[in-house]
GUVO-205342 format. One record per residue (C-alpha): y, x negated, z negated; residue in three letters. Coordinates in steps of 0.25 Angstrom, whole numbers, padded with zeros to 4 digits, always signed. Last residue first. Example, Ala and Ser with C-alpha at 12.3 -4.5 7.8 and 13.67 -1.06 7.14 Angstrom:
! residues 2
-0004-0055-0029SER-0018-0049-0031ALA
! end
This chain:
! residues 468
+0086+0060-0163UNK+0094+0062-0148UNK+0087+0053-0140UNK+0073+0056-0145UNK+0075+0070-0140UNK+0074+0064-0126UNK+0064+0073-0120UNK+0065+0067-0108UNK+0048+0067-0107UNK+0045+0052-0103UNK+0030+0048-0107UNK+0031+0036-0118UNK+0024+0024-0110UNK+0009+0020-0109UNK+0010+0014-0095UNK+0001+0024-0088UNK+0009+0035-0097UNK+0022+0030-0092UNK+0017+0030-0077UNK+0011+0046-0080UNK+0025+0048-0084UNK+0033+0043-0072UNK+0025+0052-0065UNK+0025+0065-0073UNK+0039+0062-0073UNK+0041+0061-0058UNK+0034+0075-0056UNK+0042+0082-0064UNK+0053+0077-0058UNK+0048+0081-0044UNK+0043+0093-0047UNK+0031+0098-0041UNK+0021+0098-0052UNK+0008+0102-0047UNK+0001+0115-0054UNK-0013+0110-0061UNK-0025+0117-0056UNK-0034+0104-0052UNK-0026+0092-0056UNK-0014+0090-0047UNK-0009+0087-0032UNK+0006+0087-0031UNK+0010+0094-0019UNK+0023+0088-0014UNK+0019+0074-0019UNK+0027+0063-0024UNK+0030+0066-0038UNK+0014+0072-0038UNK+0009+0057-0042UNK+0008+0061-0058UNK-0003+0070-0051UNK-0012+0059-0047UNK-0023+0068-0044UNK-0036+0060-0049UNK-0037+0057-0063UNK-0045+0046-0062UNK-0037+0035-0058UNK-0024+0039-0067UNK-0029+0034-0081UNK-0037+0021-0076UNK-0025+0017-0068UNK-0027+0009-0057UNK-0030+0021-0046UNK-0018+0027-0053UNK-0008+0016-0049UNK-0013+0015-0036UNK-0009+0030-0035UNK+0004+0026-0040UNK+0005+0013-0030UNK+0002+0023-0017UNK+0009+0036-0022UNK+0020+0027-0024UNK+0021+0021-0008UNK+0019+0035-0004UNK+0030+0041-0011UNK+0040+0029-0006UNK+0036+0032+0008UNK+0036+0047+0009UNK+0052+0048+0007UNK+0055+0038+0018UNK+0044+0045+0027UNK+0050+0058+0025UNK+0064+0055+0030UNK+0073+0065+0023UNK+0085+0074+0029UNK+0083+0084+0015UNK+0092+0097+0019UNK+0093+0103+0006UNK+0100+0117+0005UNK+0103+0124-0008UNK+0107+0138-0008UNK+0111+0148-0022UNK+0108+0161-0025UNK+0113+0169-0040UNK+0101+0174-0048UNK+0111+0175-0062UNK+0110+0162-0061UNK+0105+0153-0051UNK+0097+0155-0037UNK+0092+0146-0025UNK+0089+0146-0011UNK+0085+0132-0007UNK+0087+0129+0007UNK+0079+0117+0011UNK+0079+0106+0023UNK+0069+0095+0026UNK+0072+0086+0035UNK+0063+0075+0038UNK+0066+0061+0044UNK+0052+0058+0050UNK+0058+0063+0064UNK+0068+0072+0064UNK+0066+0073+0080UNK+0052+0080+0079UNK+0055+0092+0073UNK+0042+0098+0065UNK+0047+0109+0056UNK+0042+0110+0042UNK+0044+0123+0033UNK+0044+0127+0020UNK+0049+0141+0014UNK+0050+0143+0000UNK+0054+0158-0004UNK+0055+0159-0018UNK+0051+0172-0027UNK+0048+0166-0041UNK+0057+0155-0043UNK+0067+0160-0053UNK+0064+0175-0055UNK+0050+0170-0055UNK+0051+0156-0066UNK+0038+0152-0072UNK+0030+0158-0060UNK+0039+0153-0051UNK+0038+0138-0054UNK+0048+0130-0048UNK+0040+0118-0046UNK+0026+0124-0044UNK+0033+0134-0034UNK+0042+0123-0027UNK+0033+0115-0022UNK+0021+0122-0017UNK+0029+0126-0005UNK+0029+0111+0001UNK+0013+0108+0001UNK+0008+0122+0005UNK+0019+0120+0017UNK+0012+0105+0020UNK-0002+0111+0021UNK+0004+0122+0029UNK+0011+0113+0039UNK-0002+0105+0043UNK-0010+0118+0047UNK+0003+0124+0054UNK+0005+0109+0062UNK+0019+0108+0063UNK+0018+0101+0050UNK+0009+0088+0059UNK+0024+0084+0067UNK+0033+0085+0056UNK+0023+0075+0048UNK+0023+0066+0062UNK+0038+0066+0060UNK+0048+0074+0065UNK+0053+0084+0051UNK+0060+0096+0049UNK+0058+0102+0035UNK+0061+0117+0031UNK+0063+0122+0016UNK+0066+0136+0012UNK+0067+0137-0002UNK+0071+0151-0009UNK+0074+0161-0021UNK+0075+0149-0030UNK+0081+0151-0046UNK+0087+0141-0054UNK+0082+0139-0067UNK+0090+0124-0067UNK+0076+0117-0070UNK+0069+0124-0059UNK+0082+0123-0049UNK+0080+0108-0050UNK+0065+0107-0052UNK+0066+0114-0035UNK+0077+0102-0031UNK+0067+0089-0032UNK+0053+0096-0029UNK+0061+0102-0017UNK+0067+0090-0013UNK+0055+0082-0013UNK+0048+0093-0005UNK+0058+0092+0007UNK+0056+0077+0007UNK+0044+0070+0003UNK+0033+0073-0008UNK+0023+0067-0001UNK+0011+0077+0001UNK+0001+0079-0009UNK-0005+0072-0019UNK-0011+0062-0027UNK-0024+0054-0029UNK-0032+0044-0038UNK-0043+0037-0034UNK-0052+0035-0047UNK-0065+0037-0039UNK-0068+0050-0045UNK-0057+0054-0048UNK-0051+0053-0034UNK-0064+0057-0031UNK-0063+0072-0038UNK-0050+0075-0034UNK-0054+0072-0020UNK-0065+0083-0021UNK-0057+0093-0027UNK-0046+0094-0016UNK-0030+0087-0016UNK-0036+0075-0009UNK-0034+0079+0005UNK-0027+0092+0003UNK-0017+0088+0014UNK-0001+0088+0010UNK+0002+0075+0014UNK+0004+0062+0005UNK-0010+0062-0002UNK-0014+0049-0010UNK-0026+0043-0012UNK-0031+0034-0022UNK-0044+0025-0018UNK-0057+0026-0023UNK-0064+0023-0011UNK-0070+0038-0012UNK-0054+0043-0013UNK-0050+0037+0000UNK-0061+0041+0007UNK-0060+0056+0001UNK-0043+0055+0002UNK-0047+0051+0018UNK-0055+0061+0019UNK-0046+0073+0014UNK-0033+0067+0024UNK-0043+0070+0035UNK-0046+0085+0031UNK-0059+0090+0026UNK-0057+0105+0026UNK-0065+0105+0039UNK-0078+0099+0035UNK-0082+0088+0043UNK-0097+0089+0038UNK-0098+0076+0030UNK-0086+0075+0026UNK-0089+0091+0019UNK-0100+0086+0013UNK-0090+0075+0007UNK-0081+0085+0002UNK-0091+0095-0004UNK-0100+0084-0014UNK-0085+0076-0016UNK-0082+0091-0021UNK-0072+0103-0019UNK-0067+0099-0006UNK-0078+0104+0002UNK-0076+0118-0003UNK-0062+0120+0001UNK-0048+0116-0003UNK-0038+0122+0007UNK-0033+0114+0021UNK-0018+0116+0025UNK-0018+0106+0038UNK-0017+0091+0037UNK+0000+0084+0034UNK-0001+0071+0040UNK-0004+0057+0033UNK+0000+0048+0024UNK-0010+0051+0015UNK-0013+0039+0005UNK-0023+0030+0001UNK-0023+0022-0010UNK-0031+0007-0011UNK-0033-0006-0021UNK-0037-0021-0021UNK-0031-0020-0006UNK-0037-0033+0001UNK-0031-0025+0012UNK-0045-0031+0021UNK-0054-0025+0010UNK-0047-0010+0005UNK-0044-0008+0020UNK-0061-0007+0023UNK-0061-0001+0010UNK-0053+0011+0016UNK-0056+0010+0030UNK-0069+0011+0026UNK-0065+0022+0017UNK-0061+0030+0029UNK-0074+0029+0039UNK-0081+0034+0025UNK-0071+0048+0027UNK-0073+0048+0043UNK-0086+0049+0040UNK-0085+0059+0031UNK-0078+0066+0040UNK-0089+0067+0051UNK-0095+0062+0062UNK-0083+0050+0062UNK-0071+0046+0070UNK-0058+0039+0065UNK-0043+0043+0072UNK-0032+0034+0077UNK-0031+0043+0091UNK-0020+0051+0085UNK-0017+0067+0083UNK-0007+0074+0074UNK-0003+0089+0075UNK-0015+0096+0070UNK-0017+0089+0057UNK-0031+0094+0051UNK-0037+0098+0064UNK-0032+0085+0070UNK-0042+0076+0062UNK-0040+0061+0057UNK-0047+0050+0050UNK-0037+0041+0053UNK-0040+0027+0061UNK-0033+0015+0054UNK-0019+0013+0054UNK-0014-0001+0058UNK-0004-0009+0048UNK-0001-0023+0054UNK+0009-0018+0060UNK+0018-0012+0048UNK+0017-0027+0043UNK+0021-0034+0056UNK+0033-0023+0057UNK+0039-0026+0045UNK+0053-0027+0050UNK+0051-0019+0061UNK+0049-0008+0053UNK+0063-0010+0047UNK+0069-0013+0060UNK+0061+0000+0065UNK+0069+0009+0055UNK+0059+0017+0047UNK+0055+0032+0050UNK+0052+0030+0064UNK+0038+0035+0063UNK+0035+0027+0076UNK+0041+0015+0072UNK+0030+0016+0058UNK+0018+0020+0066UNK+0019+0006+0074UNK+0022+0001+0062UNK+0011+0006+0054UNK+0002+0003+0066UNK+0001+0015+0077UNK-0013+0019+0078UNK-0011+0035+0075UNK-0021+0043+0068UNK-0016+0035+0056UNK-0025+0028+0044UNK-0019+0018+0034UNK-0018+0005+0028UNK-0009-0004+0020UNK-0007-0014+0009UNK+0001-0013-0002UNK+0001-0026-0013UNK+0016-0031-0011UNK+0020-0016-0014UNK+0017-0018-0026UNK+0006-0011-0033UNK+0010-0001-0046UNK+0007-0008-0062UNK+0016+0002-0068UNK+0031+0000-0075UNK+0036-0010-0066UNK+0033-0002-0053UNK+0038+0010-0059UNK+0053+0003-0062UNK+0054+0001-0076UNK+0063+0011-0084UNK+0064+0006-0099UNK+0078+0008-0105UNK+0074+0011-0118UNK+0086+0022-0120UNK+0081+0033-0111UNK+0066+0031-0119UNK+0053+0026-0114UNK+0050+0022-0101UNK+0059+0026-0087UNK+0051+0025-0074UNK+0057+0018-0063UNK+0057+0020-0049UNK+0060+0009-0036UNK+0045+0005-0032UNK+0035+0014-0039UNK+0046+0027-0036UNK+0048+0023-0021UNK+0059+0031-0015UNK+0066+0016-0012UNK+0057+0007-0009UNK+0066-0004-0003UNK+0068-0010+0010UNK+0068-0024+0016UNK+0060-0030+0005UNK+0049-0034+0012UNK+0040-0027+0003UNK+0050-0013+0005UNK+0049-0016+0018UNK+0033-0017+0019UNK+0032-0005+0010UNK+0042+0003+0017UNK+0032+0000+0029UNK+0023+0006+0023UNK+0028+0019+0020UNK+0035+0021+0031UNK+0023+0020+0040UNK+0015+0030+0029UNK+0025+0041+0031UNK+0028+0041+0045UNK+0014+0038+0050UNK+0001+0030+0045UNK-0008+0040+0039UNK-0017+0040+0029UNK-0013+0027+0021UNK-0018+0017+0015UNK-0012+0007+0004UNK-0021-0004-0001UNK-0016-0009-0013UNK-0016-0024-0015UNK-0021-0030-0027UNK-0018-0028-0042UNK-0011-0016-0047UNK-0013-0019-0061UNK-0024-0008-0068UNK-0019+0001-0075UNK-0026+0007-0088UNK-0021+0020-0093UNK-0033+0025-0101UNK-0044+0014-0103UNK-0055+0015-0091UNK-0049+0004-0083UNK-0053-0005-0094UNK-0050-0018-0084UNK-0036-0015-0084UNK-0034-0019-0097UNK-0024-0031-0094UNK-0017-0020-0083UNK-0012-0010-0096UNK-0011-0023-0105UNK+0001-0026-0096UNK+0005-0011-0094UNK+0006-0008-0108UNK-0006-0002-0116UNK-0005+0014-0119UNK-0001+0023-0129UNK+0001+0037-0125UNK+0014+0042-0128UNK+0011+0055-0132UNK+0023+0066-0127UNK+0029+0078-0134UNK+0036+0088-0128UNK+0024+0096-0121UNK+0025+0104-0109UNK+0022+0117-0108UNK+0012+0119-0097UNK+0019+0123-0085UNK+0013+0136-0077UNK+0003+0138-0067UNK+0005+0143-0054UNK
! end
C-alpha cells in the first residue's frame, strides 16, 4: 500500500468569480469553474425499489410536506464554514452552491417486484404506516419498471418484473429507452441514476471491461463478467447521465466506465453506502490512529432481516460485501507506516441473515486495543441501527452533488467523483491512487472542493494567523 505524500502547508486561493457572475457565465461552459444554475426538474432513478430507495422517497415527500425533517442530510441541514474562525461566515450548503430543491425531484426506477413504492414501502416496514399513509397518493403513483435482472449474479432474489432480450445489449438499448422515455414524460431538464439494488457476486476486472471496443463486444455475446448493475451504469452513462453505486458491485468501478463517464461528462462515485457498522469504524479506527494507540484485534458481526440480510447469505454476494468492509481499517490505520502498532490485526467480519430483526440492523464490535508500554484494553460497540434511516439522507446528496458536477465544467469530466468517498465504504479513486477511508478526512476534502468551486480560501486549521 502506498504511503502519504507529504502535505503542503501553504495554500493558493485560487481566484474565481462569485456565485452570481458564476450562473451569468454559464454559457462558457469551458471556463474553469463554471456552474450552471440548477434549472428544471431532476430526474431521479433509481435501481431498485426496496428498503432503502422506499425510504428515500418518501422522506422526500415528507420532508416536502413538511411533516418531517431531513435530518443526516449534509445538502439539507450542514454548513460549511468560510474564511476565518472569527468571520462568522458558515452558510448552510444549500445556500452556499447552486444544489436542486427538493421541489424539483421526480422519480423512477426499476425492481424485479411490482409492488408500487408504496406498496413496496408498507412492506419494508421501515416507516410508520400513518406516515406513509399520509403521502400515500404520491408513493402510488410511483410504479417500477421492468429490471434487467439475472439470478446468477444475485442467488437469493427472484421476481417476475424482469425484461427479455437476445442478448445484453439489447437489454442495455431497452434501458436507455426507459431512460429518455422518463427524461420526456418527467419533463426533467436533468437526470442521475443510482444503485439501490442488492448486493451481486465477487466479480474481478477482466478483458471485456477494459475498453468501450471490449465491453460492448462482450453485450453483444452475453459475456458472463457482465453483470446487471454494469448495464445499467453503460446505459446510464451512454445518455450522459451521472451514476451513482450504493452497493458493493464493480459496475462502474472498471476501465471502460471510466472512460464514458469522461467521455460524456457523466460523473460517478462509488461503493457501497457508508451505513452502520462501517461508519463506526471509519469514525473510531482515526481515533486510536491519532492517539498511537496500538490494535491487536476487530471482530465485527452484523445481524440484519431485511431483503439485504436475505441476498448476504448468499457465499457469492457475501464476498463482494466482506472485500468491501475489511479494506477499511488497513488504509486507515496504515500498517506499513505503523507495524508494532497495526501490523498484526486480526479483522473478522461477519453478516448473519435473522429474519425478525428486520431492516433494524445490529451490528456489534469488540475492539481489542493497546497503550503504553503494550498494555491491553476492550471496547465493545453494539450499534442497534436502522439501515434504511442511515441510507436515505446519503442517497439524497449523492443525488444533488453528482448533479452538481454534471453542471460544473471543472468536475463533469474528471470522472470518479472522489471528493464524494465521505459516503462510501470503498471509495472509488483515480487509477492506482490508495482511497481515504477516514471519515474526517474525507469531509474536509469535500467541504474543500465546494470552497474551491466557489473561489473561497481552502480551510487547513492552521490557525497561526491567530496568534501574530
Amino acid at each position: 500500500m502506498a504511503t502519504r505524500p507529504k502535505s503542503s502547508r501553504t495554500v493558493t486561493k485560487k481566484t474565481q468569480p462569485a456565485l452570481a457572475e458564476v450562473i451569468q457565465s454559464a454559457g462558457s461552459s469551458g471556463d474553469s469553474g463554471t456552474i450552471h444554475p440548477a434549472k428544471g426538474k431532476l430526474g431521479v432513478m433509481i435501481v431498485g425499489m426496496g428498503a432503502v430507495a422506499t425510504t428515500f422517497v418518501a422522506g422526500v415527500e415528507a420532508i416536502r410536506k413538511g411533516l418531517s425533517a431531513p435530518i443526516g442530510s449534509l445538502t439539507q441541514m450542514g454548513t460549511i464554514r468560510l474564511g476565518k474562525r472569527t468571520d462568522g461566515r458558515s452558510p448552510k450548503i444549500k445556500d452556499f452552491v447552486p444544489l436542486a430543491g427538493l421541489n424539483d425531484l421526480v422519480f423512477t426506477g426499476w425492481d424485479i417486484f411490482e409492488d408500487d413504492m408504496y406498496t413496496a414501502a408498507s412492506k419494508a416496514g421501515v416507516l410508520d404506516q400513518n406516515l406513509l399513509n399520509k403521502i400515500k397518493p404520491f408513493l402510488s403513483k410511483i410504479k417500477p419498471q421492468k429490471a434487467v435482472f439475472d439470478r446468477n449474479y444475485v442467488k437469493m432474489l427472484d421476481g417476475p418484473n424482469v425484461k427479455k432480450g437476445k442478448n445484453k445489449m439489447e437489454l442495455a438499448e431497452q434501458l436507455r429507452e426507459d431512460i429518455r422515455n422518463f427524461k420526456k414524460s418527467s419533463g426533467a431538464s436533468r437526470l442521475v441514476t443510482i444503485w439501490c439494488g442488492s448486493t451481486e457476486v465477487f466479480l474481478k476486472p477482466s478483458k471485456v471491461h477494459q475498453t468501450l471496443e471490449s465491453f460492448e463486444k462482450g453485450l453483444r455475446e452475453s459475456d458472463k463478467n457482465i453483470a446487471p448493475s454494469m448495464i445499467y451504469a453503460y446505459a446510464s452513462l451512454m445518455e450522459g447521465v451521472p451514476f451513482a453505486n450504493g452497493a458493493p458491485n464493480l459496475t462502474v468501478d472498471l476501465p471502460v466506465m471510466h472512460y464514458l463517464s469522461k467521455k460524456n461528462n457523466a460523473p460517478i462515485c462509488g461503493k457501497d453506502f457508508k451505513t452502520g457498522q462501517t461508519l463506526m469504524k471509519t469514525i473510531l479506527a482515526p481515533g486510536f490512529k491519532a492517539r498511537l494507540l496500538g490494535v491487536s484485534g476487530w471482530y465485527s458481526t452484523n445481524i440484519l432481516g431485511n431483503r439485504d440480510g436475505e441476498v448476504l447469505n448468499d457465499p457469492g454476494s457475501f464476498k463482494t460485501k466482506e472485500e468491501s468492509k475489511l479494506s477499511v481499517l488497513e488504509h486507515i490505520l496504515q500498517p506499513d507506516l505503523y507495524p508494532e502498532l497495526y501490523g498484526n490485526i486480526y479483522h473478522k467480519v461477519t453478516i448473519n441473515y435473522y429474519p425478525p430483526r428486520g431492516d433494524n440492523k445490529e451490528g456489534w464490535d469488540n475492539i481489542d486495543i493497546f497503550g503504553w508500554l503494550g498494555y491491553p484494553m476492550q471496547i465493545k460497540v453494539d450499534f442497534l441501527c436502522r439501515d434504511s434511516i442511515l441510507a436515505a439522507p446519503i442517497v439524497l446528496d449523492l443525488i444533488l452533488f453528482l448533479d452538481l458536477a454534471k453542471r460544473c465544467s471543472e468536475l463533469q469530466g474528471l470522472g470518479v467523483q472522489e471528493w464524494l468517498s465521505f459516503y462510501l465504504k470503498s471509495p472509488m479513486t483515480a487509477p492506482g491512487l490508495y482511497p481515504e477511508h477516514d471519515l474526517f478526512i474525507q469531509l474536509m476534502k469535500l467541504k474543500n472542493t465546494l470552497r474551491h468551486l466557489r473561489g473561497e480560501e481552502l480551510i487547513t486549521h492552521l490557525g497561526l494567523e491567530y496568534y501574530d
